[in-house]
mmCIF file of the N, C-alpha and C atoms, coordinates in Angstrom:
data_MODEL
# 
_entry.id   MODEL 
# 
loop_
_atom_site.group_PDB 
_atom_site.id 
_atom_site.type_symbol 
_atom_site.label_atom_id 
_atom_site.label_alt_id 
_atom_site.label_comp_id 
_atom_site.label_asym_id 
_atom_site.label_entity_id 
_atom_site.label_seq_id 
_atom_site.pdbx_PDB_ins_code 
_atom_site.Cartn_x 
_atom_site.Cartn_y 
_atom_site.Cartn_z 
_atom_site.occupancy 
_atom_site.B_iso_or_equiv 
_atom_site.pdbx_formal_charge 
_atom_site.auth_seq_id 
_atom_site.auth_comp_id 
_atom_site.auth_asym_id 
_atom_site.auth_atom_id 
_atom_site.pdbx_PDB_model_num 
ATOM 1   N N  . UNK A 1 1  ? -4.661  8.178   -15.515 1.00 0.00 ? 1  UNK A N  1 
ATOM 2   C CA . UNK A 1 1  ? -4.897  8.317   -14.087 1.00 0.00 ? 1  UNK A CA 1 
ATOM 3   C C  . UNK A 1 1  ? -6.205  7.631   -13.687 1.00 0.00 ? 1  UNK A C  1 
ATOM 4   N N  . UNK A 1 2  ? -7.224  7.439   -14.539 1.00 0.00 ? 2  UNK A N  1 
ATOM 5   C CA . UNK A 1 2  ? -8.352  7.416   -14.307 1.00 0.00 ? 2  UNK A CA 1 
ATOM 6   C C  . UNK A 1 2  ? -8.450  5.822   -14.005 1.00 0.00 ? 2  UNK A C  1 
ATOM 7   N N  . UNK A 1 3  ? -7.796  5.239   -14.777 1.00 0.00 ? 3  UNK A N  1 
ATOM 8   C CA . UNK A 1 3  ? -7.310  3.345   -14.976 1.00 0.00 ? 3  UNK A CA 1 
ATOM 9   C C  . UNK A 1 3  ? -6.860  2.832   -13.423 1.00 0.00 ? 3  UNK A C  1 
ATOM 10  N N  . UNK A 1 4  ? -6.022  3.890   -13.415 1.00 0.00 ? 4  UNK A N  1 
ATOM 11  C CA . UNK A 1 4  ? -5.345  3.529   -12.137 1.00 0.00 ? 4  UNK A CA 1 
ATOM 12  C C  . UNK A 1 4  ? -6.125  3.977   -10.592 1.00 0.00 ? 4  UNK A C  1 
ATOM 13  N N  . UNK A 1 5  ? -7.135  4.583   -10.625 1.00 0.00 ? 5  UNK A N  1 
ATOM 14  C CA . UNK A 1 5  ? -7.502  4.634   -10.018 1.00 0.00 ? 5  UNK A CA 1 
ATOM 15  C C  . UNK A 1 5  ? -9.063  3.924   -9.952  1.00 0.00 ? 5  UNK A C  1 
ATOM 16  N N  . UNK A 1 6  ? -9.576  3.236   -11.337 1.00 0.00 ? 6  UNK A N  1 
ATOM 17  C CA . UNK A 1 6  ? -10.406 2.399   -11.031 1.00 0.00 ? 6  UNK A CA 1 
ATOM 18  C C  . UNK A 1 6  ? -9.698  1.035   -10.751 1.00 0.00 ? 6  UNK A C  1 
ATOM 19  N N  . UNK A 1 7  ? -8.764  0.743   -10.817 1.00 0.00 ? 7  UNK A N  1 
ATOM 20  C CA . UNK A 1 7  ? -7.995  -0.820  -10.821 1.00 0.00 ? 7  UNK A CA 1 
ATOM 21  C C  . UNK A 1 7  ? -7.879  -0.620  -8.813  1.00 0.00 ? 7  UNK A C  1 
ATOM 22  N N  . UNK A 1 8  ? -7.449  0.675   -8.389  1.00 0.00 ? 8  UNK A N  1 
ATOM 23  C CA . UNK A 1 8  ? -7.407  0.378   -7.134  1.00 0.00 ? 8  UNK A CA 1 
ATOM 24  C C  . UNK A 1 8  ? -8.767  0.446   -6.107  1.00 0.00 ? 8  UNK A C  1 
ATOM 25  N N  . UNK A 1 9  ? -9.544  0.637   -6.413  1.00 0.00 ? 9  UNK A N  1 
ATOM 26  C CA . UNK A 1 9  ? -10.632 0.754   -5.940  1.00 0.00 ? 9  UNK A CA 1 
ATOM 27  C C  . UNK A 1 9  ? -11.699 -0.300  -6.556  1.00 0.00 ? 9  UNK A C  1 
ATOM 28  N N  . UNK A 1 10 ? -11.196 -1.412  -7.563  1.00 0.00 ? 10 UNK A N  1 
ATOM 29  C CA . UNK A 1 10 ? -11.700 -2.543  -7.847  1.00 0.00 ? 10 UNK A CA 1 
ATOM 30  C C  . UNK A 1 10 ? -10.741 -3.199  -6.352  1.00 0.00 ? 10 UNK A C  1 
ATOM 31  N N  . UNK A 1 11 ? -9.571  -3.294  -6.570  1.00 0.00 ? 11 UNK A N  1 
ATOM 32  C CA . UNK A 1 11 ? -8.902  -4.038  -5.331  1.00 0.00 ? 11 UNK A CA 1 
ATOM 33  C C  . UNK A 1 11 ? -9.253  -3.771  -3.927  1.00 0.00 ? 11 UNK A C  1 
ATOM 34  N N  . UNK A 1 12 ? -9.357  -2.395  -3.611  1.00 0.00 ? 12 UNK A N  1 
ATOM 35  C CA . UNK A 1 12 ? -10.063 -2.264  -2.407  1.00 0.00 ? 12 UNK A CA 1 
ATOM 36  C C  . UNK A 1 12 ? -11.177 -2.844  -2.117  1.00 0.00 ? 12 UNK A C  1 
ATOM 37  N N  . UNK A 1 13 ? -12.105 -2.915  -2.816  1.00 0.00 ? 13 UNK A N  1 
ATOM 38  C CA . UNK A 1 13 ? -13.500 -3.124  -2.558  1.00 0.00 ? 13 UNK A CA 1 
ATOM 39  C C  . UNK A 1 13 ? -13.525 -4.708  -2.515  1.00 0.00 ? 13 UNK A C  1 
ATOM 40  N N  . UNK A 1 14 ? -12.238 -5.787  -3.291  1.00 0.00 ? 14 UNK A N  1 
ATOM 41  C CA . UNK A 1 14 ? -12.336 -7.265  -3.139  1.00 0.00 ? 14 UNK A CA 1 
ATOM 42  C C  . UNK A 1 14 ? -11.689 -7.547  -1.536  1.00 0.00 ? 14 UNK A C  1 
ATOM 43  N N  . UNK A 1 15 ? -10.394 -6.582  -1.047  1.00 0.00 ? 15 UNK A N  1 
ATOM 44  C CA . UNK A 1 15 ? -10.122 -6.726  -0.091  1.00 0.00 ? 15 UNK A CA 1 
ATOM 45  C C  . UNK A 1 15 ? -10.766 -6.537  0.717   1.00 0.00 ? 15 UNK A C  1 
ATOM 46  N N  . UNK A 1 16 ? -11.962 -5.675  0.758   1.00 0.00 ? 16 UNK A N  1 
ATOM 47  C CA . UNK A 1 16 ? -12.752 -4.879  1.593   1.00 0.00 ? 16 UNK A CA 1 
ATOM 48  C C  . UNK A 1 16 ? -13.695 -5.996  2.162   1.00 0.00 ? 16 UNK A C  1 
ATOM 49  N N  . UNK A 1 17 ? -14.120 -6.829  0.962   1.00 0.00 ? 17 UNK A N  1 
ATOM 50  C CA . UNK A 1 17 ? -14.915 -7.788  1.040   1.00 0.00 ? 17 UNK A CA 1 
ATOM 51  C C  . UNK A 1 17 ? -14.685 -9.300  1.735   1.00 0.00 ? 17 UNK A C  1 
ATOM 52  N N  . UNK A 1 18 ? -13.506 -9.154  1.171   1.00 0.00 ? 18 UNK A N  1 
ATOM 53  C CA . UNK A 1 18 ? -12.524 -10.439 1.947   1.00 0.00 ? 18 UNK A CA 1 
ATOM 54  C C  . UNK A 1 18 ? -12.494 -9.993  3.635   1.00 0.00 ? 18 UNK A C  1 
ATOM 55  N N  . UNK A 1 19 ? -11.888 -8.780  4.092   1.00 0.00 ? 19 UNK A N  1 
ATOM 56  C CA . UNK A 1 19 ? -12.126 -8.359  5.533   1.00 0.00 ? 19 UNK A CA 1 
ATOM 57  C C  . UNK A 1 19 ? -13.277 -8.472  6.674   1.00 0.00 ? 19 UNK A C  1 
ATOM 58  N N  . UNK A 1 20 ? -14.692 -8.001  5.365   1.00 0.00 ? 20 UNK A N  1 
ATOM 59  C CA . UNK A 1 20 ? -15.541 -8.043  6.699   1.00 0.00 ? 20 UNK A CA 1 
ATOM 60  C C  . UNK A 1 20 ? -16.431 -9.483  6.491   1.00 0.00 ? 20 UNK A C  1 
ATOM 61  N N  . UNK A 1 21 ? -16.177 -10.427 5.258   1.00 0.00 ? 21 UNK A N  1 
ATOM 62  C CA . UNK A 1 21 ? -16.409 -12.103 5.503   1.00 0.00 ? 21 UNK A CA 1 
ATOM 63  C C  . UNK A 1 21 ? -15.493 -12.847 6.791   1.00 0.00 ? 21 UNK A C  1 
ATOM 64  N N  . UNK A 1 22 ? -14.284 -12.438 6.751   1.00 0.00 ? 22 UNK A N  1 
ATOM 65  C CA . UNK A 1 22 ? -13.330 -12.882 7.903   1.00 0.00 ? 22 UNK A CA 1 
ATOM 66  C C  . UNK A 1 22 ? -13.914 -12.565 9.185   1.00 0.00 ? 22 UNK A C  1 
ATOM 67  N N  . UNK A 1 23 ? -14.510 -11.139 9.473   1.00 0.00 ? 23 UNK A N  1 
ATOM 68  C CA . UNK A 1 23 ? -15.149 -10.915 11.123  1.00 0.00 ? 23 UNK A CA 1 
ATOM 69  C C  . UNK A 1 23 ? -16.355 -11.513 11.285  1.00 0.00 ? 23 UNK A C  1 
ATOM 70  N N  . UNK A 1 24 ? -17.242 -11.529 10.027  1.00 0.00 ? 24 UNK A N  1 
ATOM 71  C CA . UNK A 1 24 ? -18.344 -12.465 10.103  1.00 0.00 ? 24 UNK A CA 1 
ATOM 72  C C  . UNK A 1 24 ? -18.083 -13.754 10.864  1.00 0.00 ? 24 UNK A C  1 
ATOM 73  N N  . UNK A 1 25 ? -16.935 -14.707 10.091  1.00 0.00 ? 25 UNK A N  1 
ATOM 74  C CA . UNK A 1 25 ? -16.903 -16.297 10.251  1.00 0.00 ? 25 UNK A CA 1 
ATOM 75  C C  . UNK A 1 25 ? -16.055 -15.891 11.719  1.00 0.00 ? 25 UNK A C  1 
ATOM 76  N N  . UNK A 1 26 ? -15.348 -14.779 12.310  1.00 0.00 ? 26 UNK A N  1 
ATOM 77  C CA . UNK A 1 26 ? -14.409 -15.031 13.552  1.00 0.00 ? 26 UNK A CA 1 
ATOM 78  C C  . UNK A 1 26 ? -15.773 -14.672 14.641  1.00 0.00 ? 26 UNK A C  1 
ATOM 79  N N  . UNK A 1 27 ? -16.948 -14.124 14.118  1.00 0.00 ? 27 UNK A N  1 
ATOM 80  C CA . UNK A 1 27 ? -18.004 -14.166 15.520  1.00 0.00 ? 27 UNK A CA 1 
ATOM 81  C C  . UNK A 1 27 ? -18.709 -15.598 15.577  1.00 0.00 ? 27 UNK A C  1 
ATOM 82  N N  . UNK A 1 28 ? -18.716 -16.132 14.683  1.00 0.00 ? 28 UNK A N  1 
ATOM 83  C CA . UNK A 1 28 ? -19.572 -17.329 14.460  1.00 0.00 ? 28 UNK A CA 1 
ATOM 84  C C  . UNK A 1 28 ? -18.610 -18.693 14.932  1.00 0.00 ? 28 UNK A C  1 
ATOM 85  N N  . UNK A 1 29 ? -17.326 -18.636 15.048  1.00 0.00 ? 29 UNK A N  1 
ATOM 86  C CA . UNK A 1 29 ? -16.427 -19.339 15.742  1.00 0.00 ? 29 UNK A CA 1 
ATOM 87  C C  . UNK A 1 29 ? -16.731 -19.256 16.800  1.00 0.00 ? 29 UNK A C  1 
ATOM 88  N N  . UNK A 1 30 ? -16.967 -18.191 17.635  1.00 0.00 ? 30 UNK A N  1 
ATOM 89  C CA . UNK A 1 30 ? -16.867 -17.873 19.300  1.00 0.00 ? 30 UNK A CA 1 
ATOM 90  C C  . UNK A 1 30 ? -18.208 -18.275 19.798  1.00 0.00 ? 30 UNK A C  1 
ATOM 91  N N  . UNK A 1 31 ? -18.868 -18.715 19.088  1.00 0.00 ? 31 UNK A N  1 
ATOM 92  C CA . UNK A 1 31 ? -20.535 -19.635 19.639  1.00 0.00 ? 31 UNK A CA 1 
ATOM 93  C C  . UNK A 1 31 ? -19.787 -20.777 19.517  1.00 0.00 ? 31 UNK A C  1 
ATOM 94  N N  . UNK A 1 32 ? -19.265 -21.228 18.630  1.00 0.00 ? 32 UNK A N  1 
ATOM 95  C CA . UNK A 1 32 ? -18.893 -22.701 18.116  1.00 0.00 ? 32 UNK A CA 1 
ATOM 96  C C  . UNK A 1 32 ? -18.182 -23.133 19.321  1.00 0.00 ? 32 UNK A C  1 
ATOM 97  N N  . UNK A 1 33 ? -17.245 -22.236 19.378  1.00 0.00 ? 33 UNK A N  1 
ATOM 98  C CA . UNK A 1 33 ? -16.315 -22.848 21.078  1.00 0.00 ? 33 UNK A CA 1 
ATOM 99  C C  . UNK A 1 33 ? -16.523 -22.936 22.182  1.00 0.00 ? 33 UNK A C  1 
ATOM 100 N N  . UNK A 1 34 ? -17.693 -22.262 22.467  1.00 0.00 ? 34 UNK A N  1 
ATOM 101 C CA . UNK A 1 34 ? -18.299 -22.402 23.519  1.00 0.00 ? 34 UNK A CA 1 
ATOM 102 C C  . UNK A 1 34 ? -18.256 -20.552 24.339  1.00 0.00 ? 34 UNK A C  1 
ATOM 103 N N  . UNK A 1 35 ? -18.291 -19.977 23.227  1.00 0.00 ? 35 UNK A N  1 
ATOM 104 C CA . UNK A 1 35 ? -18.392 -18.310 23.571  1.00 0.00 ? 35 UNK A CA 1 
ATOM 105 C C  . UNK A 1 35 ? -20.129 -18.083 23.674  1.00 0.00 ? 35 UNK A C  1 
ATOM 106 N N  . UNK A 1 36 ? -21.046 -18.934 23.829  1.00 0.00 ? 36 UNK A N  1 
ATOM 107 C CA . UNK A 1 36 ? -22.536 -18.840 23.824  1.00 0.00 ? 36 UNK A CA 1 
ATOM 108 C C  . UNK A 1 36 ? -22.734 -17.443 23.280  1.00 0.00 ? 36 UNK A C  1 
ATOM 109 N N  . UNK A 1 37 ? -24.081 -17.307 23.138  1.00 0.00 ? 37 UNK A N  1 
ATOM 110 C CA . UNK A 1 37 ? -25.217 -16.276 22.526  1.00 0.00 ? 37 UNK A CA 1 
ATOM 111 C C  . UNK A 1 37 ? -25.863 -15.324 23.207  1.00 0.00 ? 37 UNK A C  1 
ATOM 112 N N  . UNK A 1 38 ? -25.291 -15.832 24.929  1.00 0.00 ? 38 UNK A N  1 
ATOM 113 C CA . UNK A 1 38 ? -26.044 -15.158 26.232  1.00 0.00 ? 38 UNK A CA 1 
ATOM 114 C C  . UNK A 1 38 ? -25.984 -13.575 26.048  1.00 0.00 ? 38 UNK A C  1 
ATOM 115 N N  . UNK A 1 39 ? -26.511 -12.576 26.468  1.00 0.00 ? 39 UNK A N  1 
ATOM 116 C CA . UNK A 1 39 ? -26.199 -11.557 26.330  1.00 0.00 ? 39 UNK A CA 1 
ATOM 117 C C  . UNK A 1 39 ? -24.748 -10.474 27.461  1.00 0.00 ? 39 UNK A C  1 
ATOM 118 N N  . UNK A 1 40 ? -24.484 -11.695 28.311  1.00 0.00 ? 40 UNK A N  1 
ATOM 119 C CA . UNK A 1 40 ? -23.108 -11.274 28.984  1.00 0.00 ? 40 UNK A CA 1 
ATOM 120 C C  . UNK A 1 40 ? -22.204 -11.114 27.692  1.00 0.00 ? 40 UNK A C  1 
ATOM 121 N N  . UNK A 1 41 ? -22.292 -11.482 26.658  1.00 0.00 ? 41 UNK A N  1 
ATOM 122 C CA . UNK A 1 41 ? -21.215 -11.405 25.794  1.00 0.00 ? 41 UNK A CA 1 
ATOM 123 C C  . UNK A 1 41 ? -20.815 -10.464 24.186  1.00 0.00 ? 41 UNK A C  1 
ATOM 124 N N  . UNK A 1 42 ? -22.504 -9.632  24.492  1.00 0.00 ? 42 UNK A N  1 
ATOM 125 C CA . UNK A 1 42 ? -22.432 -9.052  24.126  1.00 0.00 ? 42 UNK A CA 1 
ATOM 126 C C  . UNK A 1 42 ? -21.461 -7.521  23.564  1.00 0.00 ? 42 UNK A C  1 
ATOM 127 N N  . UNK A 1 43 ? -20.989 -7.456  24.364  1.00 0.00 ? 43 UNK A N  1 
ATOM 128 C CA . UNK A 1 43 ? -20.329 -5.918  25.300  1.00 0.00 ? 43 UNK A CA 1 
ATOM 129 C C  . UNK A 1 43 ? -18.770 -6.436  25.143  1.00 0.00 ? 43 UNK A C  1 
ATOM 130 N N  . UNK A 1 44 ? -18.369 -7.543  24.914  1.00 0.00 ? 44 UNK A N  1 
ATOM 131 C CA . UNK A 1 44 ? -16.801 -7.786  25.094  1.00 0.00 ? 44 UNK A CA 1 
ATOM 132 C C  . UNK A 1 44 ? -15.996 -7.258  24.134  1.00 0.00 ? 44 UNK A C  1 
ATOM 133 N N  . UNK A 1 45 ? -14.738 -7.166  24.639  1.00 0.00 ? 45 UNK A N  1 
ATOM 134 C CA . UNK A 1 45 ? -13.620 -6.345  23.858  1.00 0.00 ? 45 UNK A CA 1 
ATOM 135 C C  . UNK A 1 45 ? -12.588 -7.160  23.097  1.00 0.00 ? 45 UNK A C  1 
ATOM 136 N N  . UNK A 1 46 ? -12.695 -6.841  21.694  1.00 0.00 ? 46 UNK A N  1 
ATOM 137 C CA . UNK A 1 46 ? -12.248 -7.355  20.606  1.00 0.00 ? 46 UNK A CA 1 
ATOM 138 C C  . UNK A 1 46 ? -10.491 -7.715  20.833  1.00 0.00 ? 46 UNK A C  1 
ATOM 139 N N  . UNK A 1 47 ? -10.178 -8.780  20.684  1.00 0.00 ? 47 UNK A N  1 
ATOM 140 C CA . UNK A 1 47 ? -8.414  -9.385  21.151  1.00 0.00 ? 47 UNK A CA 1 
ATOM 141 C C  . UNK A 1 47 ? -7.884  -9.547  20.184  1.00 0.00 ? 47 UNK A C  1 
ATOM 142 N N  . UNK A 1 48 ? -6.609  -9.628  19.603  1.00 0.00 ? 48 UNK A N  1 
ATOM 143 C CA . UNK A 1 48 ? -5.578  -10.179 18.853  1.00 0.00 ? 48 UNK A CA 1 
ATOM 144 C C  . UNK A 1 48 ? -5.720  -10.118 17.271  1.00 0.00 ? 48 UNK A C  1 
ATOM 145 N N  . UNK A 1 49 ? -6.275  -11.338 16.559  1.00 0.00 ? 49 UNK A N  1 
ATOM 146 C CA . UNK A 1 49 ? -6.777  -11.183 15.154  1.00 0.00 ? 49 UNK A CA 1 
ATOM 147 C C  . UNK A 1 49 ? -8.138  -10.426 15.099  1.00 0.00 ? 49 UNK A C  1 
ATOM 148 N N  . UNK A 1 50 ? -8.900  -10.871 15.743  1.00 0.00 ? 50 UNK A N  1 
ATOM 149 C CA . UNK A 1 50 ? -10.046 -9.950  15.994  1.00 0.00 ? 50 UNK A CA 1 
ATOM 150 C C  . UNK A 1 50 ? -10.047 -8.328  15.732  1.00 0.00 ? 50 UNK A C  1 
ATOM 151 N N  . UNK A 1 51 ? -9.632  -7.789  16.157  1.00 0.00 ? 51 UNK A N  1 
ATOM 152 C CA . UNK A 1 51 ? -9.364  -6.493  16.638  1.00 0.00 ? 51 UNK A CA 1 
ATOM 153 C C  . UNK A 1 51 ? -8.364  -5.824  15.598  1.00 0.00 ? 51 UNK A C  1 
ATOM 154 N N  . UNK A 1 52 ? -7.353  -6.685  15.008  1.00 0.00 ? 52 UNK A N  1 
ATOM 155 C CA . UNK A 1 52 ? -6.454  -6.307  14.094  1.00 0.00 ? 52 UNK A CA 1 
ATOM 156 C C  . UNK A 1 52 ? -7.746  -6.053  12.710  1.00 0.00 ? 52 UNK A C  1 
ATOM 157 N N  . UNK A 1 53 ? -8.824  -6.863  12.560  1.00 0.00 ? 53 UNK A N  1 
ATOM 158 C CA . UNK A 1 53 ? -9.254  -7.197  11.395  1.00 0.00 ? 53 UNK A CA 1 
ATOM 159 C C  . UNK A 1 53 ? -10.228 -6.155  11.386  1.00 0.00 ? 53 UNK A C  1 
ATOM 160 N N  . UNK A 1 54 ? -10.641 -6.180  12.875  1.00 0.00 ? 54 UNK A N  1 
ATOM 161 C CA . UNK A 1 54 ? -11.939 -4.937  12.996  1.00 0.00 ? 54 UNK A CA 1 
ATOM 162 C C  . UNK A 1 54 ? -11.503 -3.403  12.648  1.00 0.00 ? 54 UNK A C  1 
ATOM 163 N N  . UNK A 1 55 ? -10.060 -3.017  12.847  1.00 0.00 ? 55 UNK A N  1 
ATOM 164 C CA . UNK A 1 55 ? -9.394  -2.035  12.704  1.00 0.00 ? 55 UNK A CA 1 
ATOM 165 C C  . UNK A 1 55 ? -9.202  -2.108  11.245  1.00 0.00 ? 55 UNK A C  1 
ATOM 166 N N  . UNK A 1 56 ? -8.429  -2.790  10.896  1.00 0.00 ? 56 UNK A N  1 
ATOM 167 C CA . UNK A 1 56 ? -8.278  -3.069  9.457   1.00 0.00 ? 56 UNK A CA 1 
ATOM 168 C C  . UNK A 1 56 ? -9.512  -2.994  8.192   1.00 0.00 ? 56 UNK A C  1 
ATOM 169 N N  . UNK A 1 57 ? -10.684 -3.092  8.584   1.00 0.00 ? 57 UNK A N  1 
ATOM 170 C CA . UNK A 1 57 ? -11.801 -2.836  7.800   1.00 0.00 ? 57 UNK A CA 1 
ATOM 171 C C  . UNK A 1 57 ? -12.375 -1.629  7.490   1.00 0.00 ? 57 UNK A C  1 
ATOM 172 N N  . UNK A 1 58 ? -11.897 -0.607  8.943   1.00 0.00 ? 58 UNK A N  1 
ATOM 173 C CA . UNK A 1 58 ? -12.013 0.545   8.830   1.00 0.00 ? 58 UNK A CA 1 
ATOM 174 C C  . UNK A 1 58 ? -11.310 1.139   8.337   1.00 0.00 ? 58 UNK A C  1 
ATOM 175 N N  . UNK A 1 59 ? -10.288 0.964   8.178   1.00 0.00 ? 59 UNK A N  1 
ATOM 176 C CA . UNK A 1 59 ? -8.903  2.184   7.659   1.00 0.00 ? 59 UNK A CA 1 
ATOM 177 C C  . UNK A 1 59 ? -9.350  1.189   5.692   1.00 0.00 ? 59 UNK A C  1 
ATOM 178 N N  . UNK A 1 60 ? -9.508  0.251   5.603   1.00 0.00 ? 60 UNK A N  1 
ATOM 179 C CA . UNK A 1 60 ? -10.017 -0.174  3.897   1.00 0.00 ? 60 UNK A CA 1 
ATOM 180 C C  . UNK A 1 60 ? -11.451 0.498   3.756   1.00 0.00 ? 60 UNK A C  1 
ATOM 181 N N  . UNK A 1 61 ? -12.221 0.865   4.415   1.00 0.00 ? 61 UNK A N  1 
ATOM 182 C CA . UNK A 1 61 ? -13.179 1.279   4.247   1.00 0.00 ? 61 UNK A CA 1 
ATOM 183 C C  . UNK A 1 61 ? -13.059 3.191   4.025   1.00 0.00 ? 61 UNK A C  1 
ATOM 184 N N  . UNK A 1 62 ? -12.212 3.368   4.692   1.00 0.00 ? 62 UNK A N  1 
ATOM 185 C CA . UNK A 1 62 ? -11.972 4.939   4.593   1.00 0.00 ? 62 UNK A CA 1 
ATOM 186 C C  . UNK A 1 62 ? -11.396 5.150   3.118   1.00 0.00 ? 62 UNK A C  1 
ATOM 187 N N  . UNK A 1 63 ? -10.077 4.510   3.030   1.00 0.00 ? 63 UNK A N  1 
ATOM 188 C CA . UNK A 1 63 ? -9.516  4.338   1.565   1.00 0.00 ? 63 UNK A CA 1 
ATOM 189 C C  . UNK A 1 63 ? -10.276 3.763   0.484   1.00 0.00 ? 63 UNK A C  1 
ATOM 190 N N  . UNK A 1 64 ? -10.931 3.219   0.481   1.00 0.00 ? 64 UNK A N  1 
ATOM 191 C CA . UNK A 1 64 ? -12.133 3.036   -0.236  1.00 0.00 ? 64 UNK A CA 1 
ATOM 192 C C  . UNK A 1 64 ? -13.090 4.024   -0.699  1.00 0.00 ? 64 UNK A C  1 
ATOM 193 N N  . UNK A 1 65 ? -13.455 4.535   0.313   1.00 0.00 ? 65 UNK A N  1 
ATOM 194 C CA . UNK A 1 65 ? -14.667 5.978   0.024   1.00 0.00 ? 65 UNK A CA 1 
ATOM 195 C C  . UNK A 1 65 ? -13.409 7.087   -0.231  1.00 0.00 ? 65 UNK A C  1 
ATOM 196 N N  . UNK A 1 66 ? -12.290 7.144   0.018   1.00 0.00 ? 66 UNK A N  1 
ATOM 197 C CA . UNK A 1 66 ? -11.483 8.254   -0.900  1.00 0.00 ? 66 UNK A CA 1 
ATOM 198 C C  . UNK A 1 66 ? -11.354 7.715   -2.106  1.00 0.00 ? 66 UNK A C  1 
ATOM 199 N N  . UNK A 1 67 ? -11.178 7.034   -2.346  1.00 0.00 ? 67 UNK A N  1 
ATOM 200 C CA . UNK A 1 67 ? -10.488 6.860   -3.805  1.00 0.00 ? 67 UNK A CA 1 
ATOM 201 C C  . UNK A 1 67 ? -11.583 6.777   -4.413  1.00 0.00 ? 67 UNK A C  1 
ATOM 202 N N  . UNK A 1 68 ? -12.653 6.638   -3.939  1.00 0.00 ? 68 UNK A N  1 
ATOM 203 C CA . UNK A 1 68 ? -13.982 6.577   -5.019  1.00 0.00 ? 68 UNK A CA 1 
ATOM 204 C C  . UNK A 1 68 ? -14.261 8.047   -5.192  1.00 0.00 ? 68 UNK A C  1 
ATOM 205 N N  . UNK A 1 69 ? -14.387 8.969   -3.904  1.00 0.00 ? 69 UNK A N  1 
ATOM 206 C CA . UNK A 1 69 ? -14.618 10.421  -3.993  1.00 0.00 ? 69 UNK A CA 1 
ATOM 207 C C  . UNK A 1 69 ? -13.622 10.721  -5.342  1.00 0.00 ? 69 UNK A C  1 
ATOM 208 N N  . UNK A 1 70 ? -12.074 10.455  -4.945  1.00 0.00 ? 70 UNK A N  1 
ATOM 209 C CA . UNK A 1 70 ? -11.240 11.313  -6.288  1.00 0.00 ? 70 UNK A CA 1 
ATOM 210 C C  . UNK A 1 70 ? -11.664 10.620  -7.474  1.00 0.00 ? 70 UNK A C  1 
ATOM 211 N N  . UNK A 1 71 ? -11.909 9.285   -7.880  1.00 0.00 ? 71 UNK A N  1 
ATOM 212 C CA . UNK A 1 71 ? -12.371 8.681   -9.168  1.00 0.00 ? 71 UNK A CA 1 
ATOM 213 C C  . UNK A 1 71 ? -13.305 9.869   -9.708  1.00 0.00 ? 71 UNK A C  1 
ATOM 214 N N  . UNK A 1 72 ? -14.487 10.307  -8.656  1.00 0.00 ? 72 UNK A N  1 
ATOM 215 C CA . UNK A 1 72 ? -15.427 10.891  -9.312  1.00 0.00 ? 72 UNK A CA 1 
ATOM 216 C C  . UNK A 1 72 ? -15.094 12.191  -9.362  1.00 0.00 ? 72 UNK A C  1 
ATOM 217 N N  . UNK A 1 73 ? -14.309 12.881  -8.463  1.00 0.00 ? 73 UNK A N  1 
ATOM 218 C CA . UNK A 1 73 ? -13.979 14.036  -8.562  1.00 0.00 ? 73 UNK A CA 1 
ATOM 219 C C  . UNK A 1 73 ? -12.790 14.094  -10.181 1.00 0.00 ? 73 UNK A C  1 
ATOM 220 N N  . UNK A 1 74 ? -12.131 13.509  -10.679 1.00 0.00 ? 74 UNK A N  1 
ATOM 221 C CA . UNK A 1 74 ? -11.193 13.649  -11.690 1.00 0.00 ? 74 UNK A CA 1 
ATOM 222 C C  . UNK A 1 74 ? -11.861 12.661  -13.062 1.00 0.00 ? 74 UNK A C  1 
ATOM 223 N N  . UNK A 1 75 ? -13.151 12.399  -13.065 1.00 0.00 ? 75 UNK A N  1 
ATOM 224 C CA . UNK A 1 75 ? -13.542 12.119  -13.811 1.00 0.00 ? 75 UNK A CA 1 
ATOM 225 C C  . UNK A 1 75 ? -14.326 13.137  -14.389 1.00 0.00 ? 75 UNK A C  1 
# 
């Protein structure tokens, strides 16, 4: 049990990593296109891939800190 639950929480944590490099490079696009740095743009609401990915980091991030809690709890 113990295998299997470090093998998934090795995978979480690469996916985890892969997720929040992706929102990094999708804010750094939106200067590139002409989304400027001004502070009107601060405050805007996350669209389409965006928003899928921002959601998505959280629900890997939750499953992440469980499966590490039970690793340590059944170890």
């Amino acid at each position: 049990m113990g295998n299997i639950l470090n093998l998934a929480q090795i995978t979480l944590a690469v996916i985890l990593i892969i997720a929040i490099l992706l929102q990094k490079r999708g804010m750094g696009m939106g200067s590139v296109l002409g989304g400027g740095g001004g502070e009107g743009n601060v405050y805007r609401t996350k669209r389409g891939f965006e928003k899928t990915i921002f959601t998505s980091t959280i629900v890997l991030s939750i499953l992440f800190f469980g499966v590490a809690l039970a690793n340590v709890l059944i170890q």
